[in-house]
N, C-alpha and C positions, 0 to 999 in steps of 0.2 A: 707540707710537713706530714708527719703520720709517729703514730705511736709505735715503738721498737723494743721497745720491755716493762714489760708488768712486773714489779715484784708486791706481793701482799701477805700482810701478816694479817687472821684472825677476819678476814671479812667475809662475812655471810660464811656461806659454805666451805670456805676456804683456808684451812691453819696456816697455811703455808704455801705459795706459788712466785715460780720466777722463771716466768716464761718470754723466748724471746718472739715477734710480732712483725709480720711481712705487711705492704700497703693492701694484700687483701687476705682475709682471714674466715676461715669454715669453724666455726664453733661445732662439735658433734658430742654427744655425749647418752647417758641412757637419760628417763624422766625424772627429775628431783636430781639431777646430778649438781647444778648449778649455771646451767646457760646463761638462764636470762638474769644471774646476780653477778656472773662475770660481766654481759653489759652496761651491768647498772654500776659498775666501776666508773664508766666513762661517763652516765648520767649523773653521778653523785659528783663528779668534778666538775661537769657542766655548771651544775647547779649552785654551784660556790662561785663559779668564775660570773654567772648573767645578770646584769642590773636586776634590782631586787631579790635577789638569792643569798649568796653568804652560807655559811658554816652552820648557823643556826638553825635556817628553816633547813636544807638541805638534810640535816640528821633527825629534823622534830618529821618531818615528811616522809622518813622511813619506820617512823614509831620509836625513834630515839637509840642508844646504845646498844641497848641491850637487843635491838633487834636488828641492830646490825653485827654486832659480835658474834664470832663463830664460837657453838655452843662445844668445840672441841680447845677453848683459850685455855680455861683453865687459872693456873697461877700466871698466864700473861695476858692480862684480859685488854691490852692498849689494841685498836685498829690503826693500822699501818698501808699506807700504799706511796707506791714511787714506779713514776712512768719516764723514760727515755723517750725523746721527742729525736728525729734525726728528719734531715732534708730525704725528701721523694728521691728515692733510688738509689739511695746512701744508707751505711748502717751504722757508721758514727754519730753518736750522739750527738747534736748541739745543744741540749738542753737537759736539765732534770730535776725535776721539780717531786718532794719528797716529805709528807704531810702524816703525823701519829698526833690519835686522839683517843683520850679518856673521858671517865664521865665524872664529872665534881661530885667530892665524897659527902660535903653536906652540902645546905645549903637548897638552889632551886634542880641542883644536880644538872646543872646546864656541860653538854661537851663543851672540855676544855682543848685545848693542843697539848701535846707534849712535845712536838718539835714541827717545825715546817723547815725546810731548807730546799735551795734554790743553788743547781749549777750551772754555770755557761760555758760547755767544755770541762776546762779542769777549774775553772776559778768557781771559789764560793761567792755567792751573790747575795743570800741572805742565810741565814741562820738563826734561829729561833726556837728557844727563848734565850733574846737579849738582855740585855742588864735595865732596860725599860720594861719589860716582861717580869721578871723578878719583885722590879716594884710598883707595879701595879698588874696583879692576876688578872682584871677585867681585861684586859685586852687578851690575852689566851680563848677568850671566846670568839675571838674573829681570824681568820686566814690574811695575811697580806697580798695573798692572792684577789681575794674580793675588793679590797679597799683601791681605789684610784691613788691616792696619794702618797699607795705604800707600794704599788706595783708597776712602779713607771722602768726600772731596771731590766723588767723580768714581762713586761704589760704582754708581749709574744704569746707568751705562754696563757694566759689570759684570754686575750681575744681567740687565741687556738682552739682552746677548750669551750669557750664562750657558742663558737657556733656548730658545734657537734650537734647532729638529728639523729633522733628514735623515730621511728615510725611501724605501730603494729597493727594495720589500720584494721580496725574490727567495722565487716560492713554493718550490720544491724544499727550501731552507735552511731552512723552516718545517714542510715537513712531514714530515720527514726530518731532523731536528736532531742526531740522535744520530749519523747519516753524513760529519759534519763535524766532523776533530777540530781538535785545537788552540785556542790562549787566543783568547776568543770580542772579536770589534772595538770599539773604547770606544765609543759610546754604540749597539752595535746597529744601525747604519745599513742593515742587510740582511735584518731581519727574523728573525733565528734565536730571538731572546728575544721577540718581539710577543707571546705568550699569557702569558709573565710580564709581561710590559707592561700588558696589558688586564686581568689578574690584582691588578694593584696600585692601581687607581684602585675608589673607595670603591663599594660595593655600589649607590647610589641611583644616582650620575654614568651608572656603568658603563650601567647598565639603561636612562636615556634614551637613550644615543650609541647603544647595539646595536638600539633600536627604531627610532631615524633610519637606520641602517643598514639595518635589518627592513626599512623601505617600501622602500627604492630599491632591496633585489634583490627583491622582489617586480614590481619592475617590469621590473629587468633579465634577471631571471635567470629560465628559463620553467621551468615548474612548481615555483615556489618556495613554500612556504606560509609557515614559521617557522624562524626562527633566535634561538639562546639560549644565552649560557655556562653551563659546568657544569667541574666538579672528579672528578676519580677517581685516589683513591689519593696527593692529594697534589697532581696536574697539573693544570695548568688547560687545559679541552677547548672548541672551537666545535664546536656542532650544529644543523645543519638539518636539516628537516623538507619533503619534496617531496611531491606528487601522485603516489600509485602506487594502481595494482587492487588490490594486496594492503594488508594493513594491516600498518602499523608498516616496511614496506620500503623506503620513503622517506626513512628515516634516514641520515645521513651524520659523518661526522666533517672535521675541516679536510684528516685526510690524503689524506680522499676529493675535497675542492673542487676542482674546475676552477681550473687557471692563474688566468683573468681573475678569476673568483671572490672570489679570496683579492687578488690586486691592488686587486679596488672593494675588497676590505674592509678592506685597510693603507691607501689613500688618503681616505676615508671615516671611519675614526678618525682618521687623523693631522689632517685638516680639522678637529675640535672639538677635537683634545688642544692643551691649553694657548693662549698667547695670542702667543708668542714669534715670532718668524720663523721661517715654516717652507719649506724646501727639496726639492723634488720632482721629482726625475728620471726624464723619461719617464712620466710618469703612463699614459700613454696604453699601454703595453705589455701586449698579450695580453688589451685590448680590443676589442670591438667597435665599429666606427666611429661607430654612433651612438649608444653611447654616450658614447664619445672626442668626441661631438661638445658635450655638455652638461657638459664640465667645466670650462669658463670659468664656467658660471651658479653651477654649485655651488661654484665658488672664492668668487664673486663673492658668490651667498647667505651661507656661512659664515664670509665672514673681515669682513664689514660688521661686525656687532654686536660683534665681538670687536676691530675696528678691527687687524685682523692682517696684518703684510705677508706675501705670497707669492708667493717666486721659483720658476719652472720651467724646467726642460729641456726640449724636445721634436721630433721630425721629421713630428707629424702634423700633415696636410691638412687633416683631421675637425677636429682639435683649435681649428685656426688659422683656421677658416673662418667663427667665430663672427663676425657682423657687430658684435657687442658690445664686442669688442677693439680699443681705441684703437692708431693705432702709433706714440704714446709709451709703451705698454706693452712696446711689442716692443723688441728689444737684437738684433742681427745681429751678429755672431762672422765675420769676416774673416782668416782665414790669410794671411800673407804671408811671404817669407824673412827680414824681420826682426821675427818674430813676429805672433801676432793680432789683427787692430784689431777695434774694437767702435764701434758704428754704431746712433744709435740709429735706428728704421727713419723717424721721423716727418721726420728731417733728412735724406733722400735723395729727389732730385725725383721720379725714376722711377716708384717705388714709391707717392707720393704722386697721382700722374699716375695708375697704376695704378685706385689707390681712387673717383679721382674717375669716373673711366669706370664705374664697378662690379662692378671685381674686390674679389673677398675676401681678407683679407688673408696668409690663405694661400697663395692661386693667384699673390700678387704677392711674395711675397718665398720660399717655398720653393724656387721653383727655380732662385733664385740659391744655393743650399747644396748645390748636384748638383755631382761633381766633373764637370769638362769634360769628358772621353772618357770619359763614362759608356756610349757607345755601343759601343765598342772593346772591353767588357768580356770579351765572351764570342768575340771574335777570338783564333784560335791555341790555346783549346782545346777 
């Protein structure tokens, strides 16, 4: 399955979007546009749908309403979202699942709902608020999405959203974990647990993924010979093995990896881990261009067979320059004073004009994400 339309009312960045969604998607946009808060669309459903999450923490874990409400609401200050779920390779809905939330006017000011609703096709599945809802408000603080006993009609949707991955692997946070204190982020989105991650998947899985891994720094990474998990003392360790004169001096551990290194190697496993939607911001960071430049094909090789959708972030050229990349894949992030519109790039003439002439679809839509007086920058100091 794969998500097929976003529409949002008032979240974050966003007054207003209703955009439609292929099983692979280029997030592009300028900085402060709203990328990483259109991902966090899917993280915040996540986050309702996974044992121990729900509606509550899920919104107290953004800093609550108000910091999720787009500061362009106004007199309609409810947050609104509804996702069109359709089968891999189909653009008909089977599903839709359609969720508005307020914040309680007194009281502990807990978000309330103001509707959840649920279709299968054309039939309604749930609708909410019920005449159970009416008389008793406490329940308006939970989604029937979260609850087991309430989402056995619709549970698809649920488990769908349930296993969706983020992964922004920050390497410092990995290899230095112990330099960052405090209660570690729910599901990890930063990489500080990825070796207990990689740690928990069964000994056989584990050893194919790290050998698909194994060829591609050998290709990427120069003098690379072998790479292999191992354990000491309890921890779970990455080890390579390089080309040196000496013998055995070629050993390294992850604390020793290269930035980019440890980047191919969070984006690299998170491509085979699971089957869910997976989320990727900036892939391209503290790569090398060409390799930045082959990460469409390997989105494209690994997510076919698993029939997986995946969204990304990104500001590269390298990345965007694949002629492979349809621009109904691409999604253009538009700033404006009454929030960011979203564009997809394939309904913009210019852009399309662009292509036909035989620009890439980088050289044709990146530099519309330049601020304007980029020039000006370094005027005055």
């Amino acid at each position: 399955m794969y998500i097929s339309r976003v529409i949002l009312k008032n979240w974050k960045n966003f007054k207003e979007v209703d955009v439609l969604l292929t099983e692979r998607v280029f997030v592009v946009g300028p900085n402060a546009s709203g990328k990483s808060n259109f991902l966090d669309v899917f993280r915040f459903l996540r986050d309702i749908s996974k044992p121990g999450g729900g509606l509550q923490k899920a919104v107290l874990e953004r800093g609550g309403i108000s910091k999720i409400r787009c500061l362009a609401a106004r007199q309609s200050p409810n947050v609104e979202i509804e996702i069109h779920i359709a089968k891999y390779g189909e653009s008909v809905a089977t599903w839709r699942y359609s969720i508005g939330i307020k914040q309680e006017v007194r009281g502990n000011r807990l978000p309330l709902l103001t509707h959840e609703k649920v279709w299968h096709g054309k039939t309604v599945v749930l609708n909410r608020p019920d005449s159970l809802d009416v008389a008793d408000q406490e329940r308006l603080t939970q989604t029937h999405l979260e609850q087991i006993n309430s989402n056995l009609k619709f549970r698809e949707i649920n488990k769908y959203l349930e296993n969706t991955v983020y992964l922004h692997l920050l390497p410092q946070l990995l290899k230095h974990p112990q330099s960052f204190t405090g209660p570690d982020l729910p599901g990890d989105p930063f990489g500080k647990g990825f070796l207990e991650r990689i740690s928990k998947v069964n000994d056989k899985t584990r050893a194919a993924w790290l050998k698909k891994i194994q060829l591609a720094l050998k290709i990427a990474v120069p003098q690379f010979k072998e790479f292999y998990y191992t354990e000491e003392s309890g921890r779970p360790h990455l080890e390579a093995v390089y080309e040196h004169w000496r013998p055995k001096a070629g050993k390294q551990r992850e604390e020793q990896f290269s930035d980019g290194t440890l980047r191919l190697i969070g984006l690299l496993w998170a491509l085979q881990e699971g089957d869910g939607l997976l989320l990727l911001e900036e892939p391209e960071l503290s790569l090398n261009g060409a390799i930045v430049s082959k990460i469409p094909a390997l989105i494209y090789k690994l997510q076919r067979p698993k029939k997986r959708q995946i969204i990304l972030t990104s500001h590269s050229t390298d990345l965007l320059n694949d002629r492979g990349i349809s621009l109904d894949e691409i999604i253009l992030l538009e700033p404006t004073t009454e929030g960011t519109m979203i564009r997809i790039a394939a309904n913009i003439p210019e852009i399309k004009a662009m292509l036909d002439g035989g620009m890439t679809p980088g050289a044709a839509i990146l530099p519309r994400t330049k601020p304007k007086n980029i020039n000006q920058l370094t005027l005055g100091l």
